[in-house]
DSSP file (Angstrom, degrees, kcal/mol; ACC not computed):
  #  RESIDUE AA STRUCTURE BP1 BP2  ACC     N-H-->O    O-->H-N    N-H-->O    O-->H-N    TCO  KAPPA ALPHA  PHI   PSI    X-CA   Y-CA   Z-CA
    1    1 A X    >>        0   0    0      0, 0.0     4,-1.6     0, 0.0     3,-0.7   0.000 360.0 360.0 360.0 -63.4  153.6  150.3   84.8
    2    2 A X  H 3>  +     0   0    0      1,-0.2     4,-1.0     2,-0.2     3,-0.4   0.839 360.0  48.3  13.5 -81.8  151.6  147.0   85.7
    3    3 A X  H 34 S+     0   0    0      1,-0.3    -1,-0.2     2,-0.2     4,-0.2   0.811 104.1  54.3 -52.8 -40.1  152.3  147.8   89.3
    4    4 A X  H X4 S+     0   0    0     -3,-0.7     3,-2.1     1,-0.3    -1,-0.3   0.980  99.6  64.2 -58.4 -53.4  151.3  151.5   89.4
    5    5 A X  H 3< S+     0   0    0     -4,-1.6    -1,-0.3    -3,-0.4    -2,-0.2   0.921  91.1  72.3 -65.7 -57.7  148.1  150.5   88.1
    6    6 A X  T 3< S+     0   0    0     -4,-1.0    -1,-0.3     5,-0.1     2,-0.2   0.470  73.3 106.2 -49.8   3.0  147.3  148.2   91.7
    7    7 A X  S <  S-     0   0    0     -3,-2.1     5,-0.3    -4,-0.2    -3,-0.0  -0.538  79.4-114.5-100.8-167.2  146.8  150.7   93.7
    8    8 A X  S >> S+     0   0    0     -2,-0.2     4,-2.0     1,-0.2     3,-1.9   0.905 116.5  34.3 -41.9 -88.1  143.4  152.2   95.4
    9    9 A X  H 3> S+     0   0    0      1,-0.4     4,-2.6     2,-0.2     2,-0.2   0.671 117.8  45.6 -84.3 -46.4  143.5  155.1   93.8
   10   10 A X  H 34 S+     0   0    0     -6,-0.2    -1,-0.4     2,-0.2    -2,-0.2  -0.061 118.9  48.6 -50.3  24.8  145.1  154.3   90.3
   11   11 A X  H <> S+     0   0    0     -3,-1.9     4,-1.5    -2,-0.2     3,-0.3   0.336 111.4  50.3-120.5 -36.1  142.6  151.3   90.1
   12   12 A X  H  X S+     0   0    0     -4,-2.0     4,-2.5     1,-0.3     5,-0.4   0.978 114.8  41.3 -79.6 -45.5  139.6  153.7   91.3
   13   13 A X  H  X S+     0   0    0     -4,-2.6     4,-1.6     2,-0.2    -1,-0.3   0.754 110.7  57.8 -72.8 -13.6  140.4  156.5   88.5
   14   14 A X  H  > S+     0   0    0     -3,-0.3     4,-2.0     2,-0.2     3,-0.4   0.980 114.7  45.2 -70.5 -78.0  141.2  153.6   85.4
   15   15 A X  H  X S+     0   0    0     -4,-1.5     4,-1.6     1,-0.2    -2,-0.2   0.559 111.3  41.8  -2.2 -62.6  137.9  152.6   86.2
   16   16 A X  H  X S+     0   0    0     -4,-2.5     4,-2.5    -5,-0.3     5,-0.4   0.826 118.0  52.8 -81.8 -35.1  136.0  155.8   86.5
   17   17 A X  H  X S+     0   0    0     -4,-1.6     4,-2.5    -3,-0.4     3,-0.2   0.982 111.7  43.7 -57.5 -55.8  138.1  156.9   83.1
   18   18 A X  H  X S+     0   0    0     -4,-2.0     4,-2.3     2,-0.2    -2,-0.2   0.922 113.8  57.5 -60.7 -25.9  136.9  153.6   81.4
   19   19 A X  H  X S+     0   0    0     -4,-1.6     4,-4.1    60,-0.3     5,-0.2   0.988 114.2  39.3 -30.2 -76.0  133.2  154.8   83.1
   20   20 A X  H  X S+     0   0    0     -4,-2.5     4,-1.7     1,-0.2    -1,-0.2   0.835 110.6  53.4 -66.0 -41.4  133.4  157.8   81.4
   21   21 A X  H  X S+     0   0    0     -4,-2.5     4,-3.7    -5,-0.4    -1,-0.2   0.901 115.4  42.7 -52.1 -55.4  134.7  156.9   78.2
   22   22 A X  H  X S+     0   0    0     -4,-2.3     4,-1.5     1,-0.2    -1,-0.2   0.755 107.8  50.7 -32.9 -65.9  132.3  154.6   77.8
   23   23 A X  H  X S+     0   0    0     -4,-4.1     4,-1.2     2,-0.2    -1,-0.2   0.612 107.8  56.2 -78.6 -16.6  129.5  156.0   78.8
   24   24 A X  H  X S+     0   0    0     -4,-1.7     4,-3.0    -5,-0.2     3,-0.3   0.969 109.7  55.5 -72.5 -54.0  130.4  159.4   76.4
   25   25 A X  H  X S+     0   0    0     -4,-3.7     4,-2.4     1,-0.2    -2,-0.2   0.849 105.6  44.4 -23.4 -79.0  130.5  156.6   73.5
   26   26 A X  H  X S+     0   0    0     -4,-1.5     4,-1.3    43,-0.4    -1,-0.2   0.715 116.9  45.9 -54.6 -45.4  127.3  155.3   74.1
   27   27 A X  H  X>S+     0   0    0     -4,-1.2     4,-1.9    -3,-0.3     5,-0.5   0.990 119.3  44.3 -65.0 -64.2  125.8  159.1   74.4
   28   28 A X  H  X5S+     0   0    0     -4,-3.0     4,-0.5     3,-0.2    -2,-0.2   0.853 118.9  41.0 -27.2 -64.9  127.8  160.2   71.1
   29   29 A X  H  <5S+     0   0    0     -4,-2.4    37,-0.5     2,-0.2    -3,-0.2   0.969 121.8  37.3 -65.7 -57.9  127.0  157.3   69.1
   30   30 A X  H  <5S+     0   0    0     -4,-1.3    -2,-0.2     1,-0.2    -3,-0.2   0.449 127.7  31.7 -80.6  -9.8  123.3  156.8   70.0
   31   31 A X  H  <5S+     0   0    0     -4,-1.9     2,-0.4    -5,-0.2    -1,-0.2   0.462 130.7  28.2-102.1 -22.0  122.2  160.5   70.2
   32   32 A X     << +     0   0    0     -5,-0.5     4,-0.1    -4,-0.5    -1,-0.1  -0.538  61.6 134.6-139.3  71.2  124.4  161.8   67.8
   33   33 A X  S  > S+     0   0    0     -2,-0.4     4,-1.5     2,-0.2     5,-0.2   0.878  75.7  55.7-107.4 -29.4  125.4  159.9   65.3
   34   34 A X  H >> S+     0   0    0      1,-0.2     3,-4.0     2,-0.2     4,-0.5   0.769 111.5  49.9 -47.4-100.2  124.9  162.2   62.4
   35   35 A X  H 3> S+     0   0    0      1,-0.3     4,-1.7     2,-0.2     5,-0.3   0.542 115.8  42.6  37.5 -49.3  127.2  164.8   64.4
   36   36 A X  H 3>>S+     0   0    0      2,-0.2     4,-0.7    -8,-0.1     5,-0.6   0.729 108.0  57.6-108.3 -14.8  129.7  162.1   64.9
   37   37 A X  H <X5S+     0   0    0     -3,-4.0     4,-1.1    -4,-1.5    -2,-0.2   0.961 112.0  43.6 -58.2 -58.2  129.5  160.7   61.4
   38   38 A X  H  <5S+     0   0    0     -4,-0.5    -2,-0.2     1,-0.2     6,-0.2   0.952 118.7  40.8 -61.0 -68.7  130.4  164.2   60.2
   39   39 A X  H  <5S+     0   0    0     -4,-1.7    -1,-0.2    -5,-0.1    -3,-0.1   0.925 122.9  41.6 -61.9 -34.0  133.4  164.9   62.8
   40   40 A X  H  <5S+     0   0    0     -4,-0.7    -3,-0.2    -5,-0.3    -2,-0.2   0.854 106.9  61.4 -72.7 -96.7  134.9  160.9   62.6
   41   41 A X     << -     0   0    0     -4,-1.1     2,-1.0    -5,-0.6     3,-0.5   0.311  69.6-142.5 -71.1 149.0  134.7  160.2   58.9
   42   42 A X    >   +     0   0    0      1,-0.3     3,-0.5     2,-0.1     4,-0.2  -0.544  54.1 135.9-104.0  73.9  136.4  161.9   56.0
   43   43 A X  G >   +     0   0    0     -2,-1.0     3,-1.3     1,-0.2    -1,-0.3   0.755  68.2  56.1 -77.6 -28.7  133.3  161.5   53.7
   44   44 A X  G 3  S+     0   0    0     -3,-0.5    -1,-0.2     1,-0.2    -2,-0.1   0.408  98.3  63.0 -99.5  34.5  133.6  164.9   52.5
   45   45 A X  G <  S+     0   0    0     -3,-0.5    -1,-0.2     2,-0.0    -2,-0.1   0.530  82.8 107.9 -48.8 -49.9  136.9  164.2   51.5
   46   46 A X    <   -     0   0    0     -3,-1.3     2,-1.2    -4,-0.2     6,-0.2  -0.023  63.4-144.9 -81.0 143.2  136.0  161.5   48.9
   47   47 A X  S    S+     0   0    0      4,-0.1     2,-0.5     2,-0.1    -1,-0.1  -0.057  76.3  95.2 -95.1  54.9  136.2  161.9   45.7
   48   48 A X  S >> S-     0   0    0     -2,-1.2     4,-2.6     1,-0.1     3,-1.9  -0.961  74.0-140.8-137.4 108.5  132.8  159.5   44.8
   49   49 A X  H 3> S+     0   0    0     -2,-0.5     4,-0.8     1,-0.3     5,-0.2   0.903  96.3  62.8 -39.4 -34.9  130.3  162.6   44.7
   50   50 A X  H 34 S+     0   0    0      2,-0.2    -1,-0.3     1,-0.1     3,-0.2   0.948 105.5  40.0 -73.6 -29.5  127.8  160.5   46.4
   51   51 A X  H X4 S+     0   0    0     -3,-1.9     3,-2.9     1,-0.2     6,-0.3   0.854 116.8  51.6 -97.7 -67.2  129.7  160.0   49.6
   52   52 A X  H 3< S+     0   0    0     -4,-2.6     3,-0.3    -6,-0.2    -2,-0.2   0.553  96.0  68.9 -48.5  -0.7  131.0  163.9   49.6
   53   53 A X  T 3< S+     0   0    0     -4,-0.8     2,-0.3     1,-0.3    -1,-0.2   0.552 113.5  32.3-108.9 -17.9  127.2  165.2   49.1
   54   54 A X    X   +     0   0    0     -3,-2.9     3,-0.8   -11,-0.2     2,-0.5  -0.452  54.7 169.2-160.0 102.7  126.8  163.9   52.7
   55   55 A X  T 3  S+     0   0    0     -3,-0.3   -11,-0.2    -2,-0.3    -1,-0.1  -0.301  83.7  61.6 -99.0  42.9  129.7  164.0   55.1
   56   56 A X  T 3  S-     0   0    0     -2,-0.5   -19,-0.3   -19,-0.1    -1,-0.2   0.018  98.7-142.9-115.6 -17.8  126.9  163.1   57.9
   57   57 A X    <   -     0   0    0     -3,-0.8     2,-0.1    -6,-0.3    -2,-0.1   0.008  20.4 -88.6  72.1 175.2  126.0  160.0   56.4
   58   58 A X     >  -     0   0    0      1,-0.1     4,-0.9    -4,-0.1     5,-0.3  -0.395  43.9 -66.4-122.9-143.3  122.7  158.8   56.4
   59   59 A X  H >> S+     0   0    0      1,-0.3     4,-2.5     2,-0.2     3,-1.4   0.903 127.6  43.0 -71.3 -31.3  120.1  156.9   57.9
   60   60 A X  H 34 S+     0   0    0      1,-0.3     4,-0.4     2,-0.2    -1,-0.3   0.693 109.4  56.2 -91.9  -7.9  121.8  153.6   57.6
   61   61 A X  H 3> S+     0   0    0      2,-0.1     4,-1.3     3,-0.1    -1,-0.3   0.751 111.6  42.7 -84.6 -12.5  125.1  154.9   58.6
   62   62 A X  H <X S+     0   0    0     -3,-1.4     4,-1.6    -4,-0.9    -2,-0.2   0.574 104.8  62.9-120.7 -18.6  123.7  156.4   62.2
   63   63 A X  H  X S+     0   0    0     -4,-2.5     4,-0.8    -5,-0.3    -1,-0.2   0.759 108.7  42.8 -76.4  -4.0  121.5  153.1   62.9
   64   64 A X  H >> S+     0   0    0     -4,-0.4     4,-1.3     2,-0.2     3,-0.7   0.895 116.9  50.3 -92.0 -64.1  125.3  151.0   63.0
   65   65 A X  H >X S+     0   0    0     -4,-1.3     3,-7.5     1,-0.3     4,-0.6   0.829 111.6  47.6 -28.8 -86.4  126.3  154.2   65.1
   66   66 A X  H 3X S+     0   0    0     -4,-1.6     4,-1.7   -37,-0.5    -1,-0.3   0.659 113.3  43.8 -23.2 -57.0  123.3  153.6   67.3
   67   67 A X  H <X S+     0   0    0     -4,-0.8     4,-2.1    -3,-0.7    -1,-0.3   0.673 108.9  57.8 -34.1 -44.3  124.0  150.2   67.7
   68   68 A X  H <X S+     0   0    0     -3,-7.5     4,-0.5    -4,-1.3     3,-0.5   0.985 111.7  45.3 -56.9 -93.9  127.8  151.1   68.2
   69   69 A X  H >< S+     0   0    0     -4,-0.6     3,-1.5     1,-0.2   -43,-0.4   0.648 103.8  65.0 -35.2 -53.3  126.5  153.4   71.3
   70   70 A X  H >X S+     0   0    0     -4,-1.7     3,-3.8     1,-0.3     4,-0.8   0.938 104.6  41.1  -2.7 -99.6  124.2  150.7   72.5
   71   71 A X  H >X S+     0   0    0     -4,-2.1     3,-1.1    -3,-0.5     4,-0.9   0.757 102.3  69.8 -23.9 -37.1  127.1  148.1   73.4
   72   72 A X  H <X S+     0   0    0     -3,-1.5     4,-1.3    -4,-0.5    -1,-0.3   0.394  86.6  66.1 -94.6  -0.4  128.9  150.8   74.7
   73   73 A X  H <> S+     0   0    0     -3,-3.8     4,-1.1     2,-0.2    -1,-0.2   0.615 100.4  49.5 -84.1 -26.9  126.3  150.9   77.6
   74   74 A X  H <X S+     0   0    0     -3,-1.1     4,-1.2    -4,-0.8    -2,-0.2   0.853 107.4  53.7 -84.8 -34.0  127.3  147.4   79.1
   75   75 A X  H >X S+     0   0    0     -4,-0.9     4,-1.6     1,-0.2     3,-1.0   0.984 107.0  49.8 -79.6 -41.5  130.9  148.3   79.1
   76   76 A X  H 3X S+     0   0    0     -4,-1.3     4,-2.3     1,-0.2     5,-0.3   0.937 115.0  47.4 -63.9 -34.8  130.2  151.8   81.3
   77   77 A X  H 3X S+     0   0    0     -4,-1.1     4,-0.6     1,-0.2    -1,-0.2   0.736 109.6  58.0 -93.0   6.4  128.0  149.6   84.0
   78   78 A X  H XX S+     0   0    0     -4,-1.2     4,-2.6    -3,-1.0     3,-0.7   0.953 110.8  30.7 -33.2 -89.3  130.6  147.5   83.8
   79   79 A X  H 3X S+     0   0    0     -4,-1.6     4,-0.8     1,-0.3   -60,-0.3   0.546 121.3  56.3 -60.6 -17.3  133.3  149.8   84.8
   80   80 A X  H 3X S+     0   0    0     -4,-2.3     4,-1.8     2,-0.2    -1,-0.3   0.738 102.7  52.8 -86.5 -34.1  130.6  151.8   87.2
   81   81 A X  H <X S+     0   0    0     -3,-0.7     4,-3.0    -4,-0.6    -2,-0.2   0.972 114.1  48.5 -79.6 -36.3  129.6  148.4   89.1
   82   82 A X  H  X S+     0   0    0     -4,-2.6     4,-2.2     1,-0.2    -1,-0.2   0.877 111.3  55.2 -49.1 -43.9  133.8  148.4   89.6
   83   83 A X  H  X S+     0   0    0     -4,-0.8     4,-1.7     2,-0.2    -1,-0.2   0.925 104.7  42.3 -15.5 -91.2  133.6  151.7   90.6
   84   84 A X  H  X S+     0   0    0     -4,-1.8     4,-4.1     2,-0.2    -2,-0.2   0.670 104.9  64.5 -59.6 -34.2  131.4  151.7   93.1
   85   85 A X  H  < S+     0   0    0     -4,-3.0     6,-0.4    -5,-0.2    -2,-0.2   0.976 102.7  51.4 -75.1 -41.0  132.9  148.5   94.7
   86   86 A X  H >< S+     0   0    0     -4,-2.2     3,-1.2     2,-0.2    -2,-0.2   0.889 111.5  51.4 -38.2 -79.0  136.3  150.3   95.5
   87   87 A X  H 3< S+     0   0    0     -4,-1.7     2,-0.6     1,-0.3    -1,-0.2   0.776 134.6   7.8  -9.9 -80.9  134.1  152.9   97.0
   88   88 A X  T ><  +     0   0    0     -4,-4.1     3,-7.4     1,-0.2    -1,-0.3  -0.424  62.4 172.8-130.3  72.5  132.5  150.6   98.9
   89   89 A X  T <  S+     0   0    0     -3,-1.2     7,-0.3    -2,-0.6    -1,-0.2   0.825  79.2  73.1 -59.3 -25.3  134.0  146.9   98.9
   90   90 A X  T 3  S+     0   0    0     -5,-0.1    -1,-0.3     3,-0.1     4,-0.1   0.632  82.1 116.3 -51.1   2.2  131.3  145.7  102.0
   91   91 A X  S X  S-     0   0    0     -3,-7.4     3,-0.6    -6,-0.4     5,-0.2  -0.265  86.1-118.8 -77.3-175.9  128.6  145.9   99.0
   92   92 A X  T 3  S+     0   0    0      1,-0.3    -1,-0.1     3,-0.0     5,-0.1   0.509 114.0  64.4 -84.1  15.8  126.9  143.1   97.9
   93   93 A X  T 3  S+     0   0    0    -12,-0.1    -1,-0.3    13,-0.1     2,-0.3  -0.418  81.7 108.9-114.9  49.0  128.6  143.6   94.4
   94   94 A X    <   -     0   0    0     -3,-0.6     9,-0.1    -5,-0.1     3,-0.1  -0.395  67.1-145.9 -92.3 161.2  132.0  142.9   96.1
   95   95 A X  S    S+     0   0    0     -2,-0.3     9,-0.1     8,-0.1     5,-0.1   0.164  84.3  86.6 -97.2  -6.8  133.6  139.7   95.2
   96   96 A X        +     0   0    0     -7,-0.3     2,-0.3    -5,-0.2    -3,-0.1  -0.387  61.3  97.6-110.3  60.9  134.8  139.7   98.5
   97   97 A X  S >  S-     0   0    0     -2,-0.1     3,-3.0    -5,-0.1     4,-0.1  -0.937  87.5 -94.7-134.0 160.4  132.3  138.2  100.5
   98   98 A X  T 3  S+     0   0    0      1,-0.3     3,-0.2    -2,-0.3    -1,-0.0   0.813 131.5  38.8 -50.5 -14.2  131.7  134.4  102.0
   99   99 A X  T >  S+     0   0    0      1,-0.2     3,-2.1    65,-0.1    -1,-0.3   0.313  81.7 159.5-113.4  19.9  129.5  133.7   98.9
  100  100 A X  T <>  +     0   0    0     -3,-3.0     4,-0.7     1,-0.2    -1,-0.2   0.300  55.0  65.9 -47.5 -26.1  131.8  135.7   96.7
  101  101 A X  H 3> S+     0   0    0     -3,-0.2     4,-2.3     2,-0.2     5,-0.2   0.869  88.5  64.8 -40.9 -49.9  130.7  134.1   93.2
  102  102 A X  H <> S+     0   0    0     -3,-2.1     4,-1.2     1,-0.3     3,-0.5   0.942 101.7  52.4 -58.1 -48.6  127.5  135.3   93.2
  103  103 A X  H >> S+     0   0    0      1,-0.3     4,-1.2     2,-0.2     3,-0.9   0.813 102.7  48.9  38.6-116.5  128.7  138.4   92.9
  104  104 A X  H 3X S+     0   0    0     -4,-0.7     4,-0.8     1,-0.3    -1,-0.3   0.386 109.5  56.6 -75.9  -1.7  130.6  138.3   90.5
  105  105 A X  H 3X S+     0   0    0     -4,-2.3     4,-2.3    -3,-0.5    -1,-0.3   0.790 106.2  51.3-104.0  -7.6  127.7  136.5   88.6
  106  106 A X  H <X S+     0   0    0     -4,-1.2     4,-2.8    -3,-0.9    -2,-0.2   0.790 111.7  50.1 -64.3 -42.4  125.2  139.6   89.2
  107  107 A X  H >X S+     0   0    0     -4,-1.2     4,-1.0     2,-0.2     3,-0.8   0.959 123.3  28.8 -73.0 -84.4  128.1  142.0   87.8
  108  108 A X  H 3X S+     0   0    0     -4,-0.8     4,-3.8     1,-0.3    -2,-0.2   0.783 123.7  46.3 -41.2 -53.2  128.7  139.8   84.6
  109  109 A X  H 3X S+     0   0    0     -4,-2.3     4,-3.3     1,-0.2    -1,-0.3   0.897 116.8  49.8 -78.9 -34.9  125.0  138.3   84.1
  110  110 A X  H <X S+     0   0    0     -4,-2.8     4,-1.0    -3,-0.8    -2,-0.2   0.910 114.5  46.1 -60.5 -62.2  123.9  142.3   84.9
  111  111 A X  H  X S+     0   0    0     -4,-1.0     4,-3.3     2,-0.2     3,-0.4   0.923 107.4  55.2  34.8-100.4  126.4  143.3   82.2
  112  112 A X  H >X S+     0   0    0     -4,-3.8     4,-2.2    -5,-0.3     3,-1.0   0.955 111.5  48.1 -38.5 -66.9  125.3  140.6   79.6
  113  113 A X  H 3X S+     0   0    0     -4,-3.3     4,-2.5     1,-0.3    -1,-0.2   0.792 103.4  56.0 -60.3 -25.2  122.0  142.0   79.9
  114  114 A X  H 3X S+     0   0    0     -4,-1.0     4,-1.8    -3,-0.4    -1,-0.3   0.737 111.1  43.3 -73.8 -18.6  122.7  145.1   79.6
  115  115 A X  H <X S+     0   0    0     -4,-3.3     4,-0.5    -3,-1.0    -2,-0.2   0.832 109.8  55.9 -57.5 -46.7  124.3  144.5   76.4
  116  116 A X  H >X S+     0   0    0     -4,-2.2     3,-2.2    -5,-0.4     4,-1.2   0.968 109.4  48.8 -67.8 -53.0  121.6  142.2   75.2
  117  117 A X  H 3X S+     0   0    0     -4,-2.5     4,-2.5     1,-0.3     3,-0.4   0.837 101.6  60.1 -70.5 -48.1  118.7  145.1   75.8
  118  118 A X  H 3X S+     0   0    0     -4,-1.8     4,-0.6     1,-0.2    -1,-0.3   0.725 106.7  48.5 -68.8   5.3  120.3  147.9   74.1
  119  119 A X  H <X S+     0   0    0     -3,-2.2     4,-1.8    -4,-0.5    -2,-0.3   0.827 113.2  46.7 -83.2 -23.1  120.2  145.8   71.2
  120  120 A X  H  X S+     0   0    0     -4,-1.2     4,-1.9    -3,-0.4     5,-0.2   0.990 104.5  57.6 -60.5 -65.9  116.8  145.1   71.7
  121  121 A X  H  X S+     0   0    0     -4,-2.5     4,-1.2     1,-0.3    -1,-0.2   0.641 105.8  50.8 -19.9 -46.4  115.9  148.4   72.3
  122  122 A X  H  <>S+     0   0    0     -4,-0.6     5,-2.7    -5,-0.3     6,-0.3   0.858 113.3  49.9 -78.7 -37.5  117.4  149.5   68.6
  123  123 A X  I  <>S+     0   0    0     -4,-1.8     5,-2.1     1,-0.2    -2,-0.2   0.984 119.3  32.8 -61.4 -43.5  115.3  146.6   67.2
  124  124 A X  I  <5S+     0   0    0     -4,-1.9    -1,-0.2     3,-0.2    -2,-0.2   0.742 136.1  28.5 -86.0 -28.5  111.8  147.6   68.9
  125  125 A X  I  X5S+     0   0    0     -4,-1.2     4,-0.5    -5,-0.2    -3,-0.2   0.811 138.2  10.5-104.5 -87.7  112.8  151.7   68.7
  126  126 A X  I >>5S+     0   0    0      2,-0.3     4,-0.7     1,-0.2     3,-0.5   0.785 130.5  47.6 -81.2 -41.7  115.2  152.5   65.6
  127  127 A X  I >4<S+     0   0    0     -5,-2.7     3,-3.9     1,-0.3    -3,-0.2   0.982 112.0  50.2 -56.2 -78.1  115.1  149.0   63.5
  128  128 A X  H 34<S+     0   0    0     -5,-2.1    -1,-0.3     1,-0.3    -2,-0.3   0.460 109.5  57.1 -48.2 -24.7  111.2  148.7   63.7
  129  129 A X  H << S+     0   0    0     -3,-0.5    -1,-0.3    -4,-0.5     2,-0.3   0.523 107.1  42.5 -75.7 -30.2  111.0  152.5   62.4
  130  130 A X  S << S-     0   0    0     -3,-3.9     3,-0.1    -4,-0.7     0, 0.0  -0.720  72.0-129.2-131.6 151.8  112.8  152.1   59.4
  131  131 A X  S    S+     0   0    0     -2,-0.3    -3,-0.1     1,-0.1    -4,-0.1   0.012  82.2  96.0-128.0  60.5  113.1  149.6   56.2
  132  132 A X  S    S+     0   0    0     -5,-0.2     2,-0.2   -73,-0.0    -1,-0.1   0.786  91.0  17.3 -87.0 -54.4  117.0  149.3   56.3
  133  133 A X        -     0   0    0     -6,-0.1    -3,-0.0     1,-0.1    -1,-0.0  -0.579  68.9-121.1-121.6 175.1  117.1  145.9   58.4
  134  134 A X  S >  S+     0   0    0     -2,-0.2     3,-1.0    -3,-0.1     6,-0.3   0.336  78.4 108.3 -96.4  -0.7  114.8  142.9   59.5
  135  135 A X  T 3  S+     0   0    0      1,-0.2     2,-0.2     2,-0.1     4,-0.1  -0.236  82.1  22.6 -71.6-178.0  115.3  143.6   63.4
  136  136 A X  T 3  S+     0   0    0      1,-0.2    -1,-0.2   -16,-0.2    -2,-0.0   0.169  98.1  97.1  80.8  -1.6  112.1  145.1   65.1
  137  137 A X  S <  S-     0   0    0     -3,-1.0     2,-0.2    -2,-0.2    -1,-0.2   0.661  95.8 -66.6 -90.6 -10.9  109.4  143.6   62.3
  138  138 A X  S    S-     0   0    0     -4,-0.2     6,-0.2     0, 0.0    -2,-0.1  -0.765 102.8  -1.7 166.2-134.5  108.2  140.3   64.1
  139  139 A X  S    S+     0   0    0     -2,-0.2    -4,-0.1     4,-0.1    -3,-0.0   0.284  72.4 159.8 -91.8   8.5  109.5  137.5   65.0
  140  140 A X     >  -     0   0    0     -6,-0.3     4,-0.7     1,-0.1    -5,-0.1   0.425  45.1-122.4 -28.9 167.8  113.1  138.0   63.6
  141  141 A X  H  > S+     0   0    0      2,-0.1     4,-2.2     3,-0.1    -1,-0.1   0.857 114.8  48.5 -85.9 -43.0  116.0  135.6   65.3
  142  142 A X  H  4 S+     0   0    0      2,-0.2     5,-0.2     3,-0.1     3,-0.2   0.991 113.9  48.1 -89.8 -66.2  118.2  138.4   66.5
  143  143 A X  H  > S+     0   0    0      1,-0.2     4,-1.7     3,-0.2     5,-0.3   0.863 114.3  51.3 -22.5 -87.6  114.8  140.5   68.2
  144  144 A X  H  X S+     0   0    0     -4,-0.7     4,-2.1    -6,-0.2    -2,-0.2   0.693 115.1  35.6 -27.7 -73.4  114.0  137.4   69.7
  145  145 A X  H >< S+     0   0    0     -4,-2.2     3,-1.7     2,-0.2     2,-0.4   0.574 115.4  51.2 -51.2-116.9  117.2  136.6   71.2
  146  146 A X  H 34 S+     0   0    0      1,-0.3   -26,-0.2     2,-0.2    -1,-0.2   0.013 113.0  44.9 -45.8 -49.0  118.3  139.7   72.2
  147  147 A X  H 3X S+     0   0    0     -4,-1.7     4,-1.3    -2,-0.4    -1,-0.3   0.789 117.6  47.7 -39.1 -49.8  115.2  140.3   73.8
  148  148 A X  H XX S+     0   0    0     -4,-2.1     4,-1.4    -3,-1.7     3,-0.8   0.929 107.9  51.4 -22.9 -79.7  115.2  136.7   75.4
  149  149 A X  H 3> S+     0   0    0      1,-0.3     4,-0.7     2,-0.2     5,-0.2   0.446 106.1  56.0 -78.7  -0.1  118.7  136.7   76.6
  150  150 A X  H 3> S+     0   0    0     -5,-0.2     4,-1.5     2,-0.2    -1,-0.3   0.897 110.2  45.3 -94.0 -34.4  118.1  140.1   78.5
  151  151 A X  H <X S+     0   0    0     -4,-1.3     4,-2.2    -3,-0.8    -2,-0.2   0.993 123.5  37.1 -62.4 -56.7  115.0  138.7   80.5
  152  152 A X  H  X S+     0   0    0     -4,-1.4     4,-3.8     1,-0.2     5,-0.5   0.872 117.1  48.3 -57.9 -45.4  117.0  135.5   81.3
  153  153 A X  H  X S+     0   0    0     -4,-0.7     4,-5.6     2,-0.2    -1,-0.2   0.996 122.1  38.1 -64.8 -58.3  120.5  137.3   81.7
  154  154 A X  H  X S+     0   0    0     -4,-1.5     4,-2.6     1,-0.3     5,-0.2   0.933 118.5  50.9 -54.5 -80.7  118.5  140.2   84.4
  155  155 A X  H  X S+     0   0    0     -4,-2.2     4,-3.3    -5,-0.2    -1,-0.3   0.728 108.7  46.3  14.2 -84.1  116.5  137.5   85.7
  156  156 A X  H  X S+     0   0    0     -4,-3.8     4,-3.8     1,-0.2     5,-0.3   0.960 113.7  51.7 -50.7 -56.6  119.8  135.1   86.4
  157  157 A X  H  X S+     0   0    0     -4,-5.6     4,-0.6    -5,-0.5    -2,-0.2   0.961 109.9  51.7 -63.4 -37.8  121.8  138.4   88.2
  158  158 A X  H >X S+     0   0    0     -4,-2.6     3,-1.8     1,-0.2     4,-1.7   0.966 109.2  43.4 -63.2 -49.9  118.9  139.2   90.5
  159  159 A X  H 3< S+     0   0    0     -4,-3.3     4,-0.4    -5,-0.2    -1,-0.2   0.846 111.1  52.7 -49.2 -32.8  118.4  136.1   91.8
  160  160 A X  H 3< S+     0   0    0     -4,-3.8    -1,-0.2     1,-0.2    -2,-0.2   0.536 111.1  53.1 -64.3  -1.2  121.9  135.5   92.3
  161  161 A X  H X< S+     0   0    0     -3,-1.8     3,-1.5    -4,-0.6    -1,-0.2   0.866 105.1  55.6-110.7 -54.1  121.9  139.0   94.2
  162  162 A X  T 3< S+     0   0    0     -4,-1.7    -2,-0.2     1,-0.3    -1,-0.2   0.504  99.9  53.2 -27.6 -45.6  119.5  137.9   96.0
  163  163 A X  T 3  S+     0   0    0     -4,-0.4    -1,-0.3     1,-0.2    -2,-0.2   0.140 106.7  57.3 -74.6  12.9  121.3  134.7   97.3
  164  164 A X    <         0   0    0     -3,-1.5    -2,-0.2    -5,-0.1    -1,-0.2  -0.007 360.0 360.0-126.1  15.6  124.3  137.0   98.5
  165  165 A X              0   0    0     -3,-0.0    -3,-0.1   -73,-0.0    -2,-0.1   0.352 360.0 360.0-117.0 360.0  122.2  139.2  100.8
């Protein structure tokens, strides 16, 4: 099995499946989370009246969705920057080049930031809207970092993109 999986073309379609997968999550959860509450979860199942009265969930059940989807945005440019080097391993998002690290630290630190920013994004858009959580109100620790470590992470990958050209 292990083996099947090394070639071109079984590398290049695991990829584009985890691409897609990914990237459907992230659309599902973070656009639709009522929708997905309703089709995932047996809430109108349950026999606690309060839970059956709304097999969509509510507000606080589709900002964790949202959140959900969010992550799921680092893992698709993930599996798209992979992508795209099979496509085209002379790019500078190859690993296979004299400087090869750097690279690989554009892909991760690009990655990492993208992770870090859709969380931000739900603090500053969905958090800051609502008065379920502390994200999005000020100065919170998790706004702050998250915000932070996406300038620094974006920051770090360019330059390093930047030393590989």
């Amino acid at each position: 099995m292990a083996s099947s999986l090394q070639g071109s073309a079984a590398l290049k379609a695991l990829y584009a499946g985890n691409a897609l997968w990914h990237t459907s999550a992230l659309v599902h959860f973070s656009f639709r989370a009522a929708y997905m509450m309703k089709k995932l979860a047996l809430r109108k199942k349950s026999r606690d009246p309060a839970v059956s009265s709304s097999p969509e969930g509510d507000a606080w059940h589709h900002d964790i969705m949202s959140y959900l989807g969010g992550m799921n945005s680092s893992l698709a440019l993930l599996a798209l920057f992979r992508v795209y080097v099979l496509f085209k391993p002379e790019s500078r998002l190859s690993v296979r080049t004299v400087a090869g690290e750097a690279s690989l630290d554009f892909i991760a630190l690009s990655v990492l930031g993208l992770a870090n920013f859709s969380q931000a994004l739900c603090n500053f858009t969905i958090s800051a809207q609502n008065d379920r959580w502390i994200m999005g109100k000020g100065l919170d620790r998790i706004t702050v970092l998250d915000a932070l470590f996406t300038v620094l992470d974006w920051t770090a990958a360019f330059a390093r993109l930047g030393a590989v050209a």
